[in-house]
PDB file as gemmi writes it, atoms N, CA and C in Angstrom:
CRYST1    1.000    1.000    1.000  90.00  90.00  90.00 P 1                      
ATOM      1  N   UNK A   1     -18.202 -12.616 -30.516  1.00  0.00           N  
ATOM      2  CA  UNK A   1     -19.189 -11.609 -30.222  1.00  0.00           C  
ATOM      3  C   UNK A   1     -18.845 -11.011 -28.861  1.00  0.00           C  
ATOM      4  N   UNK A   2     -18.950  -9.789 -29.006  1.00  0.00           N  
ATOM      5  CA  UNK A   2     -17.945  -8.681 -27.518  1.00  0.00           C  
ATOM      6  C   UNK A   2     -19.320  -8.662 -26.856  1.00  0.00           C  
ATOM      7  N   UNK A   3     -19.167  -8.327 -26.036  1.00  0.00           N  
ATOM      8  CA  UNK A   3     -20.324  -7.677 -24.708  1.00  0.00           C  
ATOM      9  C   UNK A   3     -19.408  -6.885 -23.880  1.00  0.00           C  
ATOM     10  N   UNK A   4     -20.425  -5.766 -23.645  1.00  0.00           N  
ATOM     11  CA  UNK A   4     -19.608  -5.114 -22.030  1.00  0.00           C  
ATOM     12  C   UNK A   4     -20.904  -4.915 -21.077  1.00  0.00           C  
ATOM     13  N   UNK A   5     -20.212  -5.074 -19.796  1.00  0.00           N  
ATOM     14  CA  UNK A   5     -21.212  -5.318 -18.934  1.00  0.00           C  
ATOM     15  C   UNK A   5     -21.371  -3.722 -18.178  1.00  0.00           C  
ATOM     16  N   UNK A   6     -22.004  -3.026 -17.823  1.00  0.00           N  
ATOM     17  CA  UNK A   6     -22.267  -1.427 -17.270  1.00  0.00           C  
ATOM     18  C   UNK A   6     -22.225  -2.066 -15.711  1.00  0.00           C  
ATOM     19  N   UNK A   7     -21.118  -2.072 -15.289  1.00  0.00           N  
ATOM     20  CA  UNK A   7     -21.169  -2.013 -13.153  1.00  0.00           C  
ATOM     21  C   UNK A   7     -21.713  -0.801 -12.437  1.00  0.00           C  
ATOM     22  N   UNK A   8     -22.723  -0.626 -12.137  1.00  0.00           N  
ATOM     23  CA  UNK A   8     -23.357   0.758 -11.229  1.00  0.00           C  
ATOM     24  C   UNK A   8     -21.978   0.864 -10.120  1.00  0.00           C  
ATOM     25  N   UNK A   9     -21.919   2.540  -9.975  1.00  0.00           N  
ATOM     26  CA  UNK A   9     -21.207   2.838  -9.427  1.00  0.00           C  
ATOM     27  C   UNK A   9     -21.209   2.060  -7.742  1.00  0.00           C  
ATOM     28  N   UNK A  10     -22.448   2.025  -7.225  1.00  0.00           N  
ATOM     29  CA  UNK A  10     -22.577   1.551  -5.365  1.00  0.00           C  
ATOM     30  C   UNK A  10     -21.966   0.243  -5.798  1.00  0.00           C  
ATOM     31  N   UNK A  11     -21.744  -0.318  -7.288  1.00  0.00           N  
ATOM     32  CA  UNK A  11     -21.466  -1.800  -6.597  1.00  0.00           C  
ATOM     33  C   UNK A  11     -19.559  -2.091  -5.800  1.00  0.00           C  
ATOM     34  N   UNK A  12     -19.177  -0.812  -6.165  1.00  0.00           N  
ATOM     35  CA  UNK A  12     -17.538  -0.663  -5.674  1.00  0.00           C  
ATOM     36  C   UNK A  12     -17.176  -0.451  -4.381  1.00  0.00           C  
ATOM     37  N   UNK A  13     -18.607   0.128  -3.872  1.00  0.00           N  
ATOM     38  CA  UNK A  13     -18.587   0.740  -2.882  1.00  0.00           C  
ATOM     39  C   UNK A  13     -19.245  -0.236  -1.541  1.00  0.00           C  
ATOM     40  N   UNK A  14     -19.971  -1.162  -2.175  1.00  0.00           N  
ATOM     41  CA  UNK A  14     -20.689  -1.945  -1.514  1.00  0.00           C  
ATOM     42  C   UNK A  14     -21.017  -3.175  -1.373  1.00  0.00           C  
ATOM     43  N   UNK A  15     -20.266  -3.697  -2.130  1.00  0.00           N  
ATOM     44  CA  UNK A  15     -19.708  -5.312  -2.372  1.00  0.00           C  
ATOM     45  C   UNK A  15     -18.902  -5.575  -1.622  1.00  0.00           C  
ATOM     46  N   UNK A  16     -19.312  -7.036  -0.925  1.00  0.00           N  
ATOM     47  CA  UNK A  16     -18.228  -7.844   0.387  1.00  0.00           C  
ATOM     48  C   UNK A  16     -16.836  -8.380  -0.456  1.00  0.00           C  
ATOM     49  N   UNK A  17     -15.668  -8.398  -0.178  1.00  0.00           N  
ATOM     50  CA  UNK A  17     -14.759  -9.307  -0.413  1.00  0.00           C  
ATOM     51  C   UNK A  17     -14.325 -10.409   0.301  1.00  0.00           C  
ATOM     52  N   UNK A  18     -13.918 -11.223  -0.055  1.00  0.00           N  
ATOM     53  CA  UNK A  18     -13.405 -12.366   0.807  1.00  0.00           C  
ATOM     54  C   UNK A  18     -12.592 -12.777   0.548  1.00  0.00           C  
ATOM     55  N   UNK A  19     -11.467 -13.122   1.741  1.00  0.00           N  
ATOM     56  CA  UNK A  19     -10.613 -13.025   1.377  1.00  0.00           C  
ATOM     57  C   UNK A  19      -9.853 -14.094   2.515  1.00  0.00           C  
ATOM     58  N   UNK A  20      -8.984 -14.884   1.684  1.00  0.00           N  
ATOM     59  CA  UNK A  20      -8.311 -16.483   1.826  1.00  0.00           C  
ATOM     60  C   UNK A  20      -7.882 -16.123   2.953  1.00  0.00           C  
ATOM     61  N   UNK A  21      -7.612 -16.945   4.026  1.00  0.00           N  
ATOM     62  CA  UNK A  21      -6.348 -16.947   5.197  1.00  0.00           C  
ATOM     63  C   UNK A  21      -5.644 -18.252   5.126  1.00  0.00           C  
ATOM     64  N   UNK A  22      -4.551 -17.973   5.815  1.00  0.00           N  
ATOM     65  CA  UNK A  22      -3.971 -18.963   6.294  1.00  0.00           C  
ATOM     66  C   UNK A  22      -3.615 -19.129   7.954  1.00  0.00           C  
ATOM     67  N   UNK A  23      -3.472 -20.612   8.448  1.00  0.00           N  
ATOM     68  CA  UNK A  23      -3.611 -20.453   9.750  1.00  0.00           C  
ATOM     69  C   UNK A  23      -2.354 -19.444  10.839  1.00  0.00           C  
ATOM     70  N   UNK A  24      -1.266 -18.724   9.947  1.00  0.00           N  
ATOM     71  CA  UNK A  24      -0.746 -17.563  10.486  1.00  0.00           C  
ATOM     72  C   UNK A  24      -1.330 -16.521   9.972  1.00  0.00           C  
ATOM     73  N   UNK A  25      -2.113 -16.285   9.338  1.00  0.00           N  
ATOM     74  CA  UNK A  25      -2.889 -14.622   9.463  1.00  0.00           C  
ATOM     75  C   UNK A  25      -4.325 -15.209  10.498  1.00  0.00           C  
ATOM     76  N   UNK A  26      -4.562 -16.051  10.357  1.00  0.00           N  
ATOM     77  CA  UNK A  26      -5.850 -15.986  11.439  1.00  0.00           C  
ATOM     78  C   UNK A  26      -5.348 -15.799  12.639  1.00  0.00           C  
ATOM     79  N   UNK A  27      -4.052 -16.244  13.002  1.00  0.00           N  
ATOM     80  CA  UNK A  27      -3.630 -16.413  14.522  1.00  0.00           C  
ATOM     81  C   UNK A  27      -3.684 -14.830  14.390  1.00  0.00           C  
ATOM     82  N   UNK A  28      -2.475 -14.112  13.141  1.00  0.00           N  
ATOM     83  CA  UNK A  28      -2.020 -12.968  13.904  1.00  0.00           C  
ATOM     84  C   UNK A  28      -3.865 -11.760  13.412  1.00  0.00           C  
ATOM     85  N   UNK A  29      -4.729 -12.101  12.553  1.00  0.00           N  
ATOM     86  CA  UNK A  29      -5.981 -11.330  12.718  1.00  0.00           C  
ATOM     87  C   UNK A  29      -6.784 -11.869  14.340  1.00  0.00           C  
ATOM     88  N   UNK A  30      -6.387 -13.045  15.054  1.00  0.00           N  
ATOM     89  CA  UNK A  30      -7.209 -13.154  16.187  1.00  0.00           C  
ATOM     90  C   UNK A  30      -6.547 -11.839  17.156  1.00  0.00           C  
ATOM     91  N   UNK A  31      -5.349 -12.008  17.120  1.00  0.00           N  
ATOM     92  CA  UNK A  31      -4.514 -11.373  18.032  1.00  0.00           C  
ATOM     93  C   UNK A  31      -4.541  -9.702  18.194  1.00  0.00           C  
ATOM     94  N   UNK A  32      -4.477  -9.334  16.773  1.00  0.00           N  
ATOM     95  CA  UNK A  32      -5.029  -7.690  16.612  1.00  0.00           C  
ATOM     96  C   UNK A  32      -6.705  -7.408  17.024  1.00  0.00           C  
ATOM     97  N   UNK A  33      -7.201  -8.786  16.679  1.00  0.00           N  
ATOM     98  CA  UNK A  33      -8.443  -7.759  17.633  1.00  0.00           C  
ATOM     99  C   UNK A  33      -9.189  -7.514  18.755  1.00  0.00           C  
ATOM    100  N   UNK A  34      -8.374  -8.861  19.216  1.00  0.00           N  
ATOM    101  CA  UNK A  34      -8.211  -8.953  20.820  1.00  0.00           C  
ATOM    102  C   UNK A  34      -7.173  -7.454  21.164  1.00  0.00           C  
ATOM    103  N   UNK A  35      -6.774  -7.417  20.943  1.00  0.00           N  
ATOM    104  CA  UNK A  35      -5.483  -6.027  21.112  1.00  0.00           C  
ATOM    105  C   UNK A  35      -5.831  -4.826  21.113  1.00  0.00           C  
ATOM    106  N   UNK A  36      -6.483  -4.747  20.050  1.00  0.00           N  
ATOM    107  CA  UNK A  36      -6.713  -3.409  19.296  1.00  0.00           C  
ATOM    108  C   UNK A  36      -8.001  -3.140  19.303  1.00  0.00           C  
ATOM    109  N   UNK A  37      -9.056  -4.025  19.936  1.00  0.00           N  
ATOM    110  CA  UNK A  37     -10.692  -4.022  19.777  1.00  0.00           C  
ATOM    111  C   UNK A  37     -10.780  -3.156  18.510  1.00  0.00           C  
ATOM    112  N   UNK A  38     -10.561  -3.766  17.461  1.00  0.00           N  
ATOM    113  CA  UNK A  38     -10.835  -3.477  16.017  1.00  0.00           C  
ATOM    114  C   UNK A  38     -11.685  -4.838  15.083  1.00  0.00           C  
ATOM    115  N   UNK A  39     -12.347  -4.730  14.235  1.00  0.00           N  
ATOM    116  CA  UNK A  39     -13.318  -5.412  13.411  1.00  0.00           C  
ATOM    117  C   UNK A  39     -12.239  -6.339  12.503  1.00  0.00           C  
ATOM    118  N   UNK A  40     -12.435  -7.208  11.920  1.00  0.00           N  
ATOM    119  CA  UNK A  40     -10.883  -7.946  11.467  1.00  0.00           C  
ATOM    120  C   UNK A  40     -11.035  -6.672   9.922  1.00  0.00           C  
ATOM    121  N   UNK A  41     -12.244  -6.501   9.854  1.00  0.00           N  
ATOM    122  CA  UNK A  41     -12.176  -5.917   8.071  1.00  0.00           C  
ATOM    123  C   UNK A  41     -11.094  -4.735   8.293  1.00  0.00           C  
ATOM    124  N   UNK A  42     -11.670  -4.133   9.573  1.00  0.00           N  
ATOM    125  CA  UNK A  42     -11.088  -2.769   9.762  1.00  0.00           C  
ATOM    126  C   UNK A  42      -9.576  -3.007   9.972  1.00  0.00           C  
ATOM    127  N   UNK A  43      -9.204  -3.831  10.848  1.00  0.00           N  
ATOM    128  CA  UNK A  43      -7.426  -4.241  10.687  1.00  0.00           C  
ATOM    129  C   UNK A  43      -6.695  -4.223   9.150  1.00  0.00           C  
ATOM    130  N   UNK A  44      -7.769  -5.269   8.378  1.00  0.00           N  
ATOM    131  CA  UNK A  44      -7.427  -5.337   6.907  1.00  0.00           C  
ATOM    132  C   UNK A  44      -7.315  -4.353   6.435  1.00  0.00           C  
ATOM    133  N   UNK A  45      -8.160  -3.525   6.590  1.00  0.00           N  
ATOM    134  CA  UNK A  45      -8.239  -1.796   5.784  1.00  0.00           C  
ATOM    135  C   UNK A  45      -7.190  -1.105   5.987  1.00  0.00           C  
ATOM    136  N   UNK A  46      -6.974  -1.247   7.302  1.00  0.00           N  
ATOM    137  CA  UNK A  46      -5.627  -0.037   7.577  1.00  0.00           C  
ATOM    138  C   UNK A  46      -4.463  -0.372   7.061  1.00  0.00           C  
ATOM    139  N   UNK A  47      -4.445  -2.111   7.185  1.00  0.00           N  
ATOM    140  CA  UNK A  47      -3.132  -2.709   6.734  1.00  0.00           C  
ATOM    141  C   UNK A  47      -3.322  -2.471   5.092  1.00  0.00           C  
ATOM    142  N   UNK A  48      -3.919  -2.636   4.358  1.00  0.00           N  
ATOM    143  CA  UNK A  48      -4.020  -1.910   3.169  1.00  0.00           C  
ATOM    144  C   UNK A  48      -3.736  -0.444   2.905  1.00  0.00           C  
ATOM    145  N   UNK A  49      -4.338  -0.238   3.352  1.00  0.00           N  
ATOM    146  CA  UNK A  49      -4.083   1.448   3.514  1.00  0.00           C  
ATOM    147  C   UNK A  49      -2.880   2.224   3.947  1.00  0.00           C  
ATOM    148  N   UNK A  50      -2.591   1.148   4.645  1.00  0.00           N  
ATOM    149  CA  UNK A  50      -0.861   1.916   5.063  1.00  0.00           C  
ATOM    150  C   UNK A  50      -0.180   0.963   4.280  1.00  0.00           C  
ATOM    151  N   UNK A  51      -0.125   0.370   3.877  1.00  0.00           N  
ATOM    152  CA  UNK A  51       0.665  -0.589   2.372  1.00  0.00           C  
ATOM    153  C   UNK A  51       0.896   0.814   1.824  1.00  0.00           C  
ATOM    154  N   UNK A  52      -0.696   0.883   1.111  1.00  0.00           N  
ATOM    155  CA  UNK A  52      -0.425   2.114   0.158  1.00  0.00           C  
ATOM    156  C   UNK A  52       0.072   3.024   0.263  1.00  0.00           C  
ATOM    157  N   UNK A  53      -0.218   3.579   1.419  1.00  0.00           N  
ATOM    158  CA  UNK A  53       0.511   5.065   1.677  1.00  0.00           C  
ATOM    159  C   UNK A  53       2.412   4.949   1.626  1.00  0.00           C  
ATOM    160  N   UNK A  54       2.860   3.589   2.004  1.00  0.00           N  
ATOM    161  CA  UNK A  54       4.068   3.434   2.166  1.00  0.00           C  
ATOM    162  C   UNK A  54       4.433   3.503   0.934  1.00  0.00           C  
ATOM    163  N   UNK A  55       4.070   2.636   0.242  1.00  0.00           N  
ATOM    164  CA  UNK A  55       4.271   2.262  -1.283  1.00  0.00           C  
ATOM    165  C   UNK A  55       4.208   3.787  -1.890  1.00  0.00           C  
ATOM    166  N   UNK A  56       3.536   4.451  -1.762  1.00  0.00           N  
ATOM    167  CA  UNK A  56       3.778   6.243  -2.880  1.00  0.00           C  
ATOM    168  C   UNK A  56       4.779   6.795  -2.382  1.00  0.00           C  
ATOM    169  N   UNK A  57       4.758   6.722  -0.854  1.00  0.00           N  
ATOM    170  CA  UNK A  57       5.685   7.379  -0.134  1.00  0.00           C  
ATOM    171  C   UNK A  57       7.238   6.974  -0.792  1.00  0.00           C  
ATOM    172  N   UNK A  58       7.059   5.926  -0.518  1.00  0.00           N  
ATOM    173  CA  UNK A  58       8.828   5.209  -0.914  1.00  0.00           C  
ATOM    174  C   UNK A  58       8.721   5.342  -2.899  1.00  0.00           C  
ATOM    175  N   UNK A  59       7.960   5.516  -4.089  1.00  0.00           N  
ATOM    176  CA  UNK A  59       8.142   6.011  -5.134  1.00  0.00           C  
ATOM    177  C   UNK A  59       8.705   7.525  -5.041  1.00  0.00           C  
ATOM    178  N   UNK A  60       7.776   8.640  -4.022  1.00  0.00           N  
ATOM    179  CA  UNK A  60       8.095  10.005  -4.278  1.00  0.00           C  
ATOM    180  C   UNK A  60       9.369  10.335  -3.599  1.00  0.00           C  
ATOM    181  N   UNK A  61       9.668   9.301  -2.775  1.00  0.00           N  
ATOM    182  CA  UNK A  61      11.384   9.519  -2.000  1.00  0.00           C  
ATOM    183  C   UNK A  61      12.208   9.063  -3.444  1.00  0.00           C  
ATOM    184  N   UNK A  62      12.251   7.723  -4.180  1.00  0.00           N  
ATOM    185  CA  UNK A  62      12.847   7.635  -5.099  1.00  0.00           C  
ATOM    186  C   UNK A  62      12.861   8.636  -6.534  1.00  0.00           C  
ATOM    187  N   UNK A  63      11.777   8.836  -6.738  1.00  0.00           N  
ATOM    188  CA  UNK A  63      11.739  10.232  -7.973  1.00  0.00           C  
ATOM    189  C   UNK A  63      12.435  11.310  -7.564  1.00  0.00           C  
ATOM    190  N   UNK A  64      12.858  11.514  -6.139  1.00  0.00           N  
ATOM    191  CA  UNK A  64      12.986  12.850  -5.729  1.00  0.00           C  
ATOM    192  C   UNK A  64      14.821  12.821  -5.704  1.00  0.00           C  
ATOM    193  N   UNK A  65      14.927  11.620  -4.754  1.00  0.00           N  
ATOM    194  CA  UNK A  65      16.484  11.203  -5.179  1.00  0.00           C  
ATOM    195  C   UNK A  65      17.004  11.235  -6.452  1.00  0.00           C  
ATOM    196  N   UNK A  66      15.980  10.453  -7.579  1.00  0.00           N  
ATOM    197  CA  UNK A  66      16.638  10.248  -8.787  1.00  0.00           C  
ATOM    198  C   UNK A  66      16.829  11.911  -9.781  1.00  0.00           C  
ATOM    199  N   UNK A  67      16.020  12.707  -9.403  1.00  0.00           N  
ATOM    200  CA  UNK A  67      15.904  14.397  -9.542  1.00  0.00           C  
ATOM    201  C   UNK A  67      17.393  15.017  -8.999  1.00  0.00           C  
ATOM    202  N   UNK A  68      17.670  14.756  -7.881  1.00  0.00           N  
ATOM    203  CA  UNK A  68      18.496  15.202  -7.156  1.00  0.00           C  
ATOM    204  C   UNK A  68      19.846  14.915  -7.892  1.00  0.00           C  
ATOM    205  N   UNK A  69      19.947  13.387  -8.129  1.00  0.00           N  
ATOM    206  CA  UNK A  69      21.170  13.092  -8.315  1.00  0.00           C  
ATOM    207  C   UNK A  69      21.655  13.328  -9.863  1.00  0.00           C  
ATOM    208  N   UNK A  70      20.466  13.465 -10.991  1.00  0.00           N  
ATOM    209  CA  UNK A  70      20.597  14.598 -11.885  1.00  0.00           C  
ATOM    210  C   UNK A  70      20.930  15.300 -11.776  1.00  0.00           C  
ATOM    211  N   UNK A  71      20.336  16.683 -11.092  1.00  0.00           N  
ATOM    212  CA  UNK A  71      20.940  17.909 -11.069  1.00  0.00           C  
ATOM    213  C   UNK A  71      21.928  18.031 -10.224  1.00  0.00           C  
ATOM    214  N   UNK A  72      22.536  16.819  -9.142  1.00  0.00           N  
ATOM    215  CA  UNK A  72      23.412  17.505  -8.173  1.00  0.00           C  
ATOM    216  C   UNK A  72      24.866  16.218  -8.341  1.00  0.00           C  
ATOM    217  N   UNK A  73      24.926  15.407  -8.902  1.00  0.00           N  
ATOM    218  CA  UNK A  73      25.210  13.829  -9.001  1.00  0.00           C  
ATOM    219  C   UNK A  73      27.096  14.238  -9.014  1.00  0.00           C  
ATOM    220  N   UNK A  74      27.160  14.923 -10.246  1.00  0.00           N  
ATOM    221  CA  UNK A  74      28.589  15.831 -10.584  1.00  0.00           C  
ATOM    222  C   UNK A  74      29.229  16.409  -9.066  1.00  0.00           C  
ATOM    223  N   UNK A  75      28.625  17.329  -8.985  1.00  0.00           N  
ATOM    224  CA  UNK A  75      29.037  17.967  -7.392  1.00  0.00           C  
ATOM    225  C   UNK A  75      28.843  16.966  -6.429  1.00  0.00           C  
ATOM    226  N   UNK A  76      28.252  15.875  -6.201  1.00  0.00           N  
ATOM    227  CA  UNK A  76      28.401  15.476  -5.051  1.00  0.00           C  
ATOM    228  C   UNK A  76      29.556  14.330  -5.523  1.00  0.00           C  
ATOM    229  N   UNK A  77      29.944  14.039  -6.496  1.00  0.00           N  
ATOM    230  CA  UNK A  77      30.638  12.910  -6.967  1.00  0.00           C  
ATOM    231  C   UNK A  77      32.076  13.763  -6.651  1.00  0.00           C  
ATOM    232  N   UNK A  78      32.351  15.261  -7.122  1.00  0.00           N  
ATOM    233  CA  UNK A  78      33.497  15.771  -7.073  1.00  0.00           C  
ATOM    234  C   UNK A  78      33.950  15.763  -5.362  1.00  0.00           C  
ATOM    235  N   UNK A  79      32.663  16.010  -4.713  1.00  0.00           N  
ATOM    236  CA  UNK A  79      33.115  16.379  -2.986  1.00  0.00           C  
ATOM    237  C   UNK A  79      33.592  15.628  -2.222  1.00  0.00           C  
ATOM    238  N   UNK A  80      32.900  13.685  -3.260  1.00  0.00           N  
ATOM    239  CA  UNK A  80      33.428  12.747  -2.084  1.00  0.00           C  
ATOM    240  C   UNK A  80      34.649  12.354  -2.518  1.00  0.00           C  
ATOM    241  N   UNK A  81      35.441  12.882  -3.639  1.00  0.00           N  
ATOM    242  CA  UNK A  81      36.477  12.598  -3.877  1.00  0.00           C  
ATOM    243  C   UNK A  81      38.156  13.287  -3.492  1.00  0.00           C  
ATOM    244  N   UNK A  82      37.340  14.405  -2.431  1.00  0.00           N  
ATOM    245  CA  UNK A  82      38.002  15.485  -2.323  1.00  0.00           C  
ATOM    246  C   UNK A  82      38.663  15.119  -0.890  1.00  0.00           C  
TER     247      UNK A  82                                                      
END                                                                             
């Protein structure tokens, strides 16, 4: 017997996570916020957040190469042989 459960939208938005450490991320979360007078969540966030941004970044550099070396792969293969 299936069930689905309906999650209200605020609960994505507004639910705590928690989240495991180990005694080298506590050292290096003590250290950023002594440093950086930042909130530890807020350290977490950015470090997430710039994960992500890196992570698309480094896909749309690879799609763009792999584009390139389609249309250009021949000619650049003939030039370095030249």
């Amino acid at each position: 017997m299936g069930f689905s459960l309906a999650i209200p939208e605020w609960y994505h938005c507004w639910v705590a996570l928690t989240v495991r450490t180990d005694e080298a991320m506590e050292k290096a979360l003590d250290a950023l916020v002594s440093s950086e007078g930042l909130s530890r969540q807020e350290i977490i966030r950015r470090a997430v957040m710039e994960r992500y941004e890196h992570s698309s970044h480094v896909s749309r550099v690879e799609s763009s190469a792999t584009r390139m070396m389609e249309r250009w792969g021949d000619v650049l293969e003939r030039l370095s042989s030249t």
